[in-house]
VOVODREN-201033 format. One record per residue (C-alpha): residue in one letter; x, y, z. Coordinates in steps of 0.25 Angstrom, whole numbers, plus 5000, padded with zeros to 4 digits. Example, Ala and Ser with C-alpha at 12.3 -4.5 7.8 and 13.67 -1.06 7.14 Angstrom:
<midos>
A504949825031;S505549965029;
</midos>
This chain:
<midos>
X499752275071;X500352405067;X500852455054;X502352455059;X502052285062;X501352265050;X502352315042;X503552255050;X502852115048;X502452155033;X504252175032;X504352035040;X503451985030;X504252045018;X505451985023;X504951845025;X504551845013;X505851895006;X506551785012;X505751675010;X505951724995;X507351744997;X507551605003;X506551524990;X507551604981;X508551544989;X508151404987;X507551414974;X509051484968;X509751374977;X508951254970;X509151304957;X510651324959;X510551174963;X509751144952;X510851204941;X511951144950;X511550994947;X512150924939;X510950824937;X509950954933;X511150984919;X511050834918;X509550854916;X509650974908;X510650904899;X509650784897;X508550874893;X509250944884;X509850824877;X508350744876;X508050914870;X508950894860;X508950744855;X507250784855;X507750874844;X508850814837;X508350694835;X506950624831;X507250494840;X507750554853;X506250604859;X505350484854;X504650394863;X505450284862;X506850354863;X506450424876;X506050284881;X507050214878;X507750334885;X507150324897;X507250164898;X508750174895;X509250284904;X508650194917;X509450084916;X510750174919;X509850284928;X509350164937;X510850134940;X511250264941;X510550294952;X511250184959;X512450234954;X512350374960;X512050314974;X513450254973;X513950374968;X513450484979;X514050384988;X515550404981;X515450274974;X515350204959;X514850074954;X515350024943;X514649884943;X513349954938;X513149904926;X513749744929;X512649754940;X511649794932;X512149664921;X512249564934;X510849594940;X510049584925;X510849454924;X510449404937;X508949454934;X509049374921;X509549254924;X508849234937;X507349244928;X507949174918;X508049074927;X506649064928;X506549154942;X505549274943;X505749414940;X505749454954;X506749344958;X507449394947;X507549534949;X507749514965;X509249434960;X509549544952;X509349654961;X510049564971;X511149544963;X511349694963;X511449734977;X512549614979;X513249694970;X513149824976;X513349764989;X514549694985;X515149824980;X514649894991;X515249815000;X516549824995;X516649964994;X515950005007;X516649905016;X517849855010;X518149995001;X518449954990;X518450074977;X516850064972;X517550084960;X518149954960;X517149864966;X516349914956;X517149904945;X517549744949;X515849734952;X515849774937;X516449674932;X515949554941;X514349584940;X514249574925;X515349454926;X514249394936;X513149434925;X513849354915;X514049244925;X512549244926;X512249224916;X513249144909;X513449284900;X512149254891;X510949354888;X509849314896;X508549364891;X507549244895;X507049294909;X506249174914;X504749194918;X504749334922;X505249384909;X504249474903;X504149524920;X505549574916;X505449634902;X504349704908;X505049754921;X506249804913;X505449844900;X503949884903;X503250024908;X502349994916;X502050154921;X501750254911;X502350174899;X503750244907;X504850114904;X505050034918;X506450074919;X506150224920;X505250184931;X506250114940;X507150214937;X506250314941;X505850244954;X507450224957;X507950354955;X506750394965;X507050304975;X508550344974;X508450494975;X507550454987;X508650384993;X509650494991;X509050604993;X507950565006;X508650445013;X509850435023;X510550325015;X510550435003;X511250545013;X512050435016;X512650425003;X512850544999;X513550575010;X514550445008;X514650514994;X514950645000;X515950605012;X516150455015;X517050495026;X516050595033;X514750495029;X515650405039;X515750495050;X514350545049;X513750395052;X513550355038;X513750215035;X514450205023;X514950065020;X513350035020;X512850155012;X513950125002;X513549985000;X512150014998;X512450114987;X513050004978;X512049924981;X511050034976;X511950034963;X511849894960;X510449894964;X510150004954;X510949934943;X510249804947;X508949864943;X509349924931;X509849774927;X508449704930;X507849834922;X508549814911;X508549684910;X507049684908;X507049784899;X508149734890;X507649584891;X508949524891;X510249524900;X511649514895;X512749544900;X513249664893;X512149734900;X512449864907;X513949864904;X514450004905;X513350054911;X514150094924;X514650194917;X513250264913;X512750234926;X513750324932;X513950424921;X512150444923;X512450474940;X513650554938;X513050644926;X511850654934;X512550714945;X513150604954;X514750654959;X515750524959;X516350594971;X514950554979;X514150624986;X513150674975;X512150604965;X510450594963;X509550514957;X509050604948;X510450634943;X510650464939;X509350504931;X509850614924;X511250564922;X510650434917;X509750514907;X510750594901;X511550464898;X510450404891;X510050514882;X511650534879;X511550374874;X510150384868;X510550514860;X511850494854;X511050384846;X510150474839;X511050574837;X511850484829;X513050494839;X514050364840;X513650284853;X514950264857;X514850424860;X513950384871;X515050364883;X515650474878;X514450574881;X514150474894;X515650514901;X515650674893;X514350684903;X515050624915;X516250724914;X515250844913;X514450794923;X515650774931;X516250924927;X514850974930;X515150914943;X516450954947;X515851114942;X514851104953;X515751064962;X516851164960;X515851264958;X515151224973;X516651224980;X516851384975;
</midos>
């Protein structure tokens, strides 16, 4: 090889390497431009900064049994959140949330108080849910009626059906399989990490699997982001929409039979209002009511910075009935920081 080739393959050589370079800074500026865009990173940011600052302020906020109690809390709400954001990538709501969850611990409670197993009990529940969510599936996808209607009337007649149930009493006697219960709902079995952070971890894996790696999660987002075009590209959406409210009743059917073991008792008060939470948790954490957009990790985050909002104004000595307050403040900003981004993309 001569001095000419060798310095002609030594610029080749230069230049290949230039552009790799170029390209990694490329990708490395276009994933931190992603990163700073997300609304579910400022979510984070903001939840870190907030446990930083109640660590300081107040003696109560870091202890071991305040950041349990934390962790415990905030799963009830995450576990049906990541339900709820399924729903709403697709360009839907579910209002019927909180009555499902009431309706499927009733159904758990009764059922083994009857003196039936756990498993038998649990398998009423869960079936319980999806009959729901079918039901409001059905009538949205195929006979298109407003989610939000459906919903709202599934609102009322779930927890009317709870009361039904069980005759509107607390039942806090659950047969045979009642320390199986407590312990399913209340134990922690791994690590000393509470059970409910478990499934909730487990869950949100399994969901952002779905969304993320499996034709059914393409699918949805792509009802969420143009019913109309999902339709003309092959996408069978009367199906796809009734399995998403069947995955939010499902979640919310977990969430009952979780919390029911951990609580030890159902009445049927419990999760009233929780609707709202839940979707104030996937729409802080990212999730656009338009469709078309939402994570499982947001849910999470969302869900976090709800529960340290609750659990702080308590030990700052703040009014409690502040708490819906902060709760819908967090859901206008999150909704501006939207709106921003968006406006921002379209320029």
């Amino acid at each position: 090889m001569t001095s000419a080739d060798m310095h002609s393959s030594n610029e080749q050589q230069s230049t290949t390497d230039r552009t790799m370079e170029q390209r990694l800074a490329v990708k490395q500026h276009s994933r931190l431009s992603a990163l700073f865009a997300s609304q579910t990173f400022w979510v984070f940011l903001a939840v870190v900064l907030a446990c930083l600052y109640l660590s300081v302020a107040t003696d109560s906020f870091a202890t071991s049994k305040n950041l349990y109690n934390i962790t415990r809390n905030v799963t009830f709400v995450a576990i049906i959140a990541l339900g709820m954001t399924v729903v709403i990538i697709s360009g839907g709501i579910d209002l019927s949330v909180g009555s499902v969850l009431c309706l499927s611990s009733m159904v758990l409670a009764v059922t083994m108080h009857a003196g039936y197993s756990i498993e038998i009990g649990i398998l009423a529940a869960i079936a319980t849910a999806l009959a729901v969510g079918a039901f409001n599936g059905i009538l949205i996808a195929y006979l298109g009626f407003p989610p939000f209607v459906v919903t709202l009337g599934m609102l009322s007649i779930a927890r009317s059906l709870a009361m039904v149930a069980s005759n509107n009493t607390v039942v806090f006697e659950f047969g045979p399989d009642h320390d199986k219960l407590l312990a399913l709902g209340g134990g922690a079995w791994v690590f000393g990490i509470a059970n409910p952070v478990l499934y909730m971890l487990i869950l949100a894996a399994l969901t952002g699997f779905v969304l993320r790696w499996t034709r059914f999660g393409r699918h949805v987002f792509a009802i969420g982001g143009n019913e109309k075009a999902a339709v003309l590209t092959g996408v069978p959406v009367k199906p796809i929409k009734v399995a998403v409210y069947m995955i939010s009743a499902l979640t919310a059917g977990i969430a009952g039979i979780i919390q029911t073991g951990w609580l030890g008792a159902v009445t049927t008060n419990i999760g009233a209002g929780m609707e709202l939470q839940v979707i104030a948790a996937a729409v802080i954490g990212g999730a656009d009511l338009a469709g078309g957009i939402g994570t499982a990790l947001g849910a999470l985050v969302g869900s976090a910075l709800i529960e340290v909002i609750r659990n702080s104004l308590g030990l700052l000595g703040i009014n409690a009935f502040w708490q819906g307050a902060f709760i819908g403040g967090a859901i206008v900003l999150a909704v501006l920081f939207d709106r921003i981004r968006n406006f921002r993309q379209s320029d």
